[in-house]
Backbone bond lengths (Angstrom), bond angles and torsions (degrees), N, CA, C in turn:
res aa  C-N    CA-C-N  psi(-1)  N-CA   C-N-CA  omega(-1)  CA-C   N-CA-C  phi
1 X - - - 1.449 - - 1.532 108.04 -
2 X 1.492 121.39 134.51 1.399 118.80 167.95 1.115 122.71 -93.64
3 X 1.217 111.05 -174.88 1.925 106.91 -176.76 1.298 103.30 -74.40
4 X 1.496 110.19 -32.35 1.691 114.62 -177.24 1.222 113.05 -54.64
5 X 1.321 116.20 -23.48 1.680 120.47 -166.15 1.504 111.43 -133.12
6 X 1.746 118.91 55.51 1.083 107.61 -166.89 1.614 102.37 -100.78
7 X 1.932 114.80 -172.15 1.317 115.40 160.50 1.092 116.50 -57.66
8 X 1.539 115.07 140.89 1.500 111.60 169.62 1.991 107.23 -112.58
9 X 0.877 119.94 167.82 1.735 126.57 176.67 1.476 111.56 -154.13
10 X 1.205 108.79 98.82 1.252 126.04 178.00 1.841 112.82 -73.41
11 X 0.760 131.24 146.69 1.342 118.83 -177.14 1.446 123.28 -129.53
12 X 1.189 123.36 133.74 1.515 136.83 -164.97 1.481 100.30 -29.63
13 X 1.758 148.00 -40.10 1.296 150.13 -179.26 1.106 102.65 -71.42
14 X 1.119 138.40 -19.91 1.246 131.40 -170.63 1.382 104.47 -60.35
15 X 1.471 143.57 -38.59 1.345 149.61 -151.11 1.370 96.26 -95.34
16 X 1.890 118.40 -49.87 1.409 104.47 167.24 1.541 117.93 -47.92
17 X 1.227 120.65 -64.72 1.382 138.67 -165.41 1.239 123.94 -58.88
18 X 1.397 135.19 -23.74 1.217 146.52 171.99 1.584 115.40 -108.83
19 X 1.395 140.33 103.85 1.025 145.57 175.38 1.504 121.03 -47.81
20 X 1.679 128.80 121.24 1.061 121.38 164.23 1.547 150.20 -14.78
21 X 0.991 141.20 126.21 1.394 136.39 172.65 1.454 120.88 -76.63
22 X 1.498 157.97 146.87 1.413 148.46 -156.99 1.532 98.81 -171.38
23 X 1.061 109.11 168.32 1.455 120.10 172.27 0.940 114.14 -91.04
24 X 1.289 139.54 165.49 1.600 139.31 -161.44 1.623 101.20 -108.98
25 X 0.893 141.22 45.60 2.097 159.31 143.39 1.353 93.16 161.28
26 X 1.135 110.19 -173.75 1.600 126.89 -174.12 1.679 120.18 -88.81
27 X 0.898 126.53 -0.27 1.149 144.02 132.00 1.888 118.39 26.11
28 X 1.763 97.33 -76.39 1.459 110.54 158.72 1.277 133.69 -120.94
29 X 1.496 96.42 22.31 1.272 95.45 -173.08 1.509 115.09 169.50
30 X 1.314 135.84 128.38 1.566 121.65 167.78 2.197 89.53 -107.71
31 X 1.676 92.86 97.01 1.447 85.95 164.88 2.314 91.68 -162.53
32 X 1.372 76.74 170.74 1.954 90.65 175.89 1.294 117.36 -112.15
33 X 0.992 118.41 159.72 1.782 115.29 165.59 1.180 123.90 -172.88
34 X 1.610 112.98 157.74 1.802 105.08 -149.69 1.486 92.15 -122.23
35 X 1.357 141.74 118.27 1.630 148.05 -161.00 2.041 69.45 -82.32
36 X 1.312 100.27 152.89 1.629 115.27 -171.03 1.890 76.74 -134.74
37 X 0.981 120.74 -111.43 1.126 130.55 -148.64 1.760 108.93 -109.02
38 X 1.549 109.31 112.81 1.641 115.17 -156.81 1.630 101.08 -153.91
39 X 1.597 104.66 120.35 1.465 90.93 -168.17 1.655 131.33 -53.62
40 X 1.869 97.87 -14.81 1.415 113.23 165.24 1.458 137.59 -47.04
41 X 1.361 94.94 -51.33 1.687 134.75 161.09 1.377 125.36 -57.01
42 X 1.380 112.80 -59.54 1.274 127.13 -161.60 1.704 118.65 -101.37
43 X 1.338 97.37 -11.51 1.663 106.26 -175.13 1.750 111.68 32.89
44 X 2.120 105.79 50.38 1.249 110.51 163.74 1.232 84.20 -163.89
45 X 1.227 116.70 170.08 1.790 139.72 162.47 1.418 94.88 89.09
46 X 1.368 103.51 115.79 1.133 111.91 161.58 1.963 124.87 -119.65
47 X 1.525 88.16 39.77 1.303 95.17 169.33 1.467 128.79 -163.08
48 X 1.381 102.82 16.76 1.519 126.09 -169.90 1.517 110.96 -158.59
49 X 1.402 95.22 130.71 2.094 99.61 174.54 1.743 91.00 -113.81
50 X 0.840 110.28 148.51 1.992 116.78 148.11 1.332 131.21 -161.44
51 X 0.836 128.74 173.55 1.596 131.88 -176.17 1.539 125.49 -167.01
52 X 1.104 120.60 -156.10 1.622 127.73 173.83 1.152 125.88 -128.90
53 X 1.668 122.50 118.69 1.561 127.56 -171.79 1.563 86.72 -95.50
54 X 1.627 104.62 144.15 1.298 109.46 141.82 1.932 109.12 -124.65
55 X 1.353 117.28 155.12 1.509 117.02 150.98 1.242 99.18 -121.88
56 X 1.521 116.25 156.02 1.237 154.03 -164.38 1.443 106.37 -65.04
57 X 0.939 163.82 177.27 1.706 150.20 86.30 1.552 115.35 0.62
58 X 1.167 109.09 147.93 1.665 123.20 174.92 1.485 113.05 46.61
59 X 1.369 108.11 -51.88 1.637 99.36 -159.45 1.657 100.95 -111.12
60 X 1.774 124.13 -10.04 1.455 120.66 166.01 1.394 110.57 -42.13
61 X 1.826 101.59 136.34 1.478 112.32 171.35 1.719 99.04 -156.77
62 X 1.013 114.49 179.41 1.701 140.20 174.82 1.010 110.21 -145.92
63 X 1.971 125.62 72.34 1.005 98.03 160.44 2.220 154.79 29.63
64 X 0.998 116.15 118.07 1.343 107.18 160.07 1.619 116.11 -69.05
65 X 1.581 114.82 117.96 1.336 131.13 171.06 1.367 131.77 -140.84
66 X 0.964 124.19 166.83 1.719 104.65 -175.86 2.177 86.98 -145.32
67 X 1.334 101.36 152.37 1.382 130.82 -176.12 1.186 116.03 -138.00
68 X 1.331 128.95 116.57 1.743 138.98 171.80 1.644 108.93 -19.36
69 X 1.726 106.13 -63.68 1.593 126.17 160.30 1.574 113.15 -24.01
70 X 1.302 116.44 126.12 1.377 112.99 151.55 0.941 137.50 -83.08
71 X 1.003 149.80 131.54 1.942 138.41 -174.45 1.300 110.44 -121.91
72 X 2.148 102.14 167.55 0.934 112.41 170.00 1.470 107.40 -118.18
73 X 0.842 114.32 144.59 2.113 110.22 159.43 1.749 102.56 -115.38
74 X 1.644 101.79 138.59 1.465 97.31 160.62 1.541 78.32 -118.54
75 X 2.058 100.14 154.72 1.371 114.92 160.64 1.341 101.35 -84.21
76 X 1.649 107.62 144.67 1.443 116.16 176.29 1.558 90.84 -109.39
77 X 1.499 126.60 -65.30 1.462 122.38 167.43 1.199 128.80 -115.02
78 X 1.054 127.51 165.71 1.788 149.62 166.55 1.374 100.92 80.79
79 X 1.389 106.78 -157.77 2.056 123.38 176.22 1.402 103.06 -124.09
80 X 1.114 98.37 141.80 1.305 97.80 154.25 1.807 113.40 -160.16
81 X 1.410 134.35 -142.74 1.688 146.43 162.53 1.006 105.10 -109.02
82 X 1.253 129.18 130.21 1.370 144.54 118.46 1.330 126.93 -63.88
83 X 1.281 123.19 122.66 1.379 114.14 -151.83 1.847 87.63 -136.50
84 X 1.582 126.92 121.90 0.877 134.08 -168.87 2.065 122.73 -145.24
85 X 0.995 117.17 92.36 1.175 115.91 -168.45 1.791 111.28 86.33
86 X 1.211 122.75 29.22 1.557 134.25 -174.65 1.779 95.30 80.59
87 X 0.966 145.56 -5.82 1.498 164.82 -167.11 1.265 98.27 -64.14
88 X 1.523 139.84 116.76 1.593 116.75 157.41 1.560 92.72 -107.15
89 X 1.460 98.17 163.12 1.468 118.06 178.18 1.376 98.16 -168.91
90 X 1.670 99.80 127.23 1.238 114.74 -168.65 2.002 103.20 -86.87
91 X 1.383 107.30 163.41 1.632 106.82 175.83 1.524 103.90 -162.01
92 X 1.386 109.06 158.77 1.551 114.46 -176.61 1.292 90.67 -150.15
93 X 1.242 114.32 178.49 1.862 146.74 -176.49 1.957 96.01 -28.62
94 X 1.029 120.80 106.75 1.235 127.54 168.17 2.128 127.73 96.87
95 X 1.430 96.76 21.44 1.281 130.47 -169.72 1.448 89.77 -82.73
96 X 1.321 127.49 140.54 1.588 127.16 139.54 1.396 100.09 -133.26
97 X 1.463 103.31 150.18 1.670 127.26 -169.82 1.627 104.00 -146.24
98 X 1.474 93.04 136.03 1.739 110.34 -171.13 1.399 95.50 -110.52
99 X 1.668 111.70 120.32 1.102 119.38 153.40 1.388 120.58 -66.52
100 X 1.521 132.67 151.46 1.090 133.50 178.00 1.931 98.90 -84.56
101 X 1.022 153.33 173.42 1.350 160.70 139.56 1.614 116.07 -53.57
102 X 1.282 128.51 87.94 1.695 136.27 -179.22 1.876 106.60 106.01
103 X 1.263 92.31 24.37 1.814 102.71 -165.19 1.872 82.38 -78.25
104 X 1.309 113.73 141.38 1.377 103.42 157.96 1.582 112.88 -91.15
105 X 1.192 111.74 141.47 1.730 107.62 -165.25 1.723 106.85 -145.01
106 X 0.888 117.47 171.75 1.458 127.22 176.93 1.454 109.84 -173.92
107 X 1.350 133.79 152.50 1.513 147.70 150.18 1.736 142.07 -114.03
108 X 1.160 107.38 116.65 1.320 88.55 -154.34 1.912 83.51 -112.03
109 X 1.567 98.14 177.07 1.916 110.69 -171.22 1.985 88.94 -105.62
110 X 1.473 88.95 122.56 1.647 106.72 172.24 2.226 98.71 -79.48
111 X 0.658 104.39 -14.67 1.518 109.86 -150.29 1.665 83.98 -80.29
112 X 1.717 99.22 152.09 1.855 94.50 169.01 1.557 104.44 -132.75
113 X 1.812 112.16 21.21 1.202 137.40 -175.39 1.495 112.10 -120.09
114 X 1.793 115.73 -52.40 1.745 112.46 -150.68 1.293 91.81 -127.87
115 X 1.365 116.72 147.74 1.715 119.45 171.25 1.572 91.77 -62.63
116 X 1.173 94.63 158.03 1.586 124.24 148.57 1.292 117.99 -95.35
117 X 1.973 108.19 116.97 1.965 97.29 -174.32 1.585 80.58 -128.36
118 X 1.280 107.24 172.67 1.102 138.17 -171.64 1.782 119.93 -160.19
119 X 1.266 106.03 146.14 1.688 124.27 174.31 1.982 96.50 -95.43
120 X 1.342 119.68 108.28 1.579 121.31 151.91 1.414 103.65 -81.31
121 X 1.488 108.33 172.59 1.457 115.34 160.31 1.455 90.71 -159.50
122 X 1.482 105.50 163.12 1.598 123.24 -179.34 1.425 111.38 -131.43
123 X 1.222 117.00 147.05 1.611 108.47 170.64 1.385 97.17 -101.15
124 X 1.257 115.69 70.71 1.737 99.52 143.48 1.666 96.85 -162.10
125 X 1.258 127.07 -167.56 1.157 131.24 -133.18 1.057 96.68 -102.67
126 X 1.557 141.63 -47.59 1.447 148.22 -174.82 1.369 101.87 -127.64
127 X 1.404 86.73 154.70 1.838 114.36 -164.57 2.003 93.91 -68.09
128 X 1.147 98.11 -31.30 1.770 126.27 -152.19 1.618 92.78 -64.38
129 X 1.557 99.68 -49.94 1.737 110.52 174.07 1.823 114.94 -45.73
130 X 1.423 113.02 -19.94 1.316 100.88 -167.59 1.768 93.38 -90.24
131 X 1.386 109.10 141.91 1.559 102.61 164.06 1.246 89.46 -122.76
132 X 1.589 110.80 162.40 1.643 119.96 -154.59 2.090 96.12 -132.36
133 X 0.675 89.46 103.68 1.699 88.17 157.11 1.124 127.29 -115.85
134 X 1.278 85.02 123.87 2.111 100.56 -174.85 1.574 91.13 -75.49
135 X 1.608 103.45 161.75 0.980 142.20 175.37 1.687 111.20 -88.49
């Protein structure tokens, strides 16, 4: 193993301690998310970015977009759609869904009570690598 490619350990404060990321109006999205592990960030991994989506209650969404990157999301809480290639498919607390790579996709929060959060992951090294085009 090199230094370039070592363990990383993110730690439970990290989510207090570092302020959310958002889109700048609603535009593509009313949702948050916390870059976890990004070779930008983390000065390790050179083959994986990921982090944590949340949407809101009622009005949480993610845009429809598609990215070269393939992804995964596991749901950690609530329900909501996954919406992938015009495709809906519903998911709640313990769901994982594989994006295809250029899939156009979006997620929106079914809930009018609990966020919808989720675990993404990317196969490539920085979050920075993904470019996102909305639909």
């Amino acid at each position: 193993m090199s230094k370039e490619d070592a363990p990383i350990v993110i730690p439970s404060s990290h989510l207090i301690n570092t302020p959310c990321e958002q889109f700048d109006g609603t535009k593509y999205g009313i949702c948050t998310w916390h870059t976890l592990i990004s070779k930008d960030r983390t000065k390790s991994s050179n083959h994986m970015a990921c982090g944590l989506g949340v949407c809101p209650p009622k009005v949480g969404i993610l845009c429809a977009h598609r990215h070269l990157q393939a992804e995964i999301y596991h749901i950690l809480e609530g329900e909501g759609t996954v919406t992938i290639d015009k495709v809906d498919y519903k998911v709640d607390k313990g769901a994982t869904v594989y994006i295809p790579g250029d899939s156009e996709h979006g997620i929106k929060n079914d809930s009018d009570v609990d966020d919808l959060k989720w675990f993404y992951v990317f196969p490539t090294a920085s979050f920075s690598d993904v470019i996102y085009r909305f639909s």
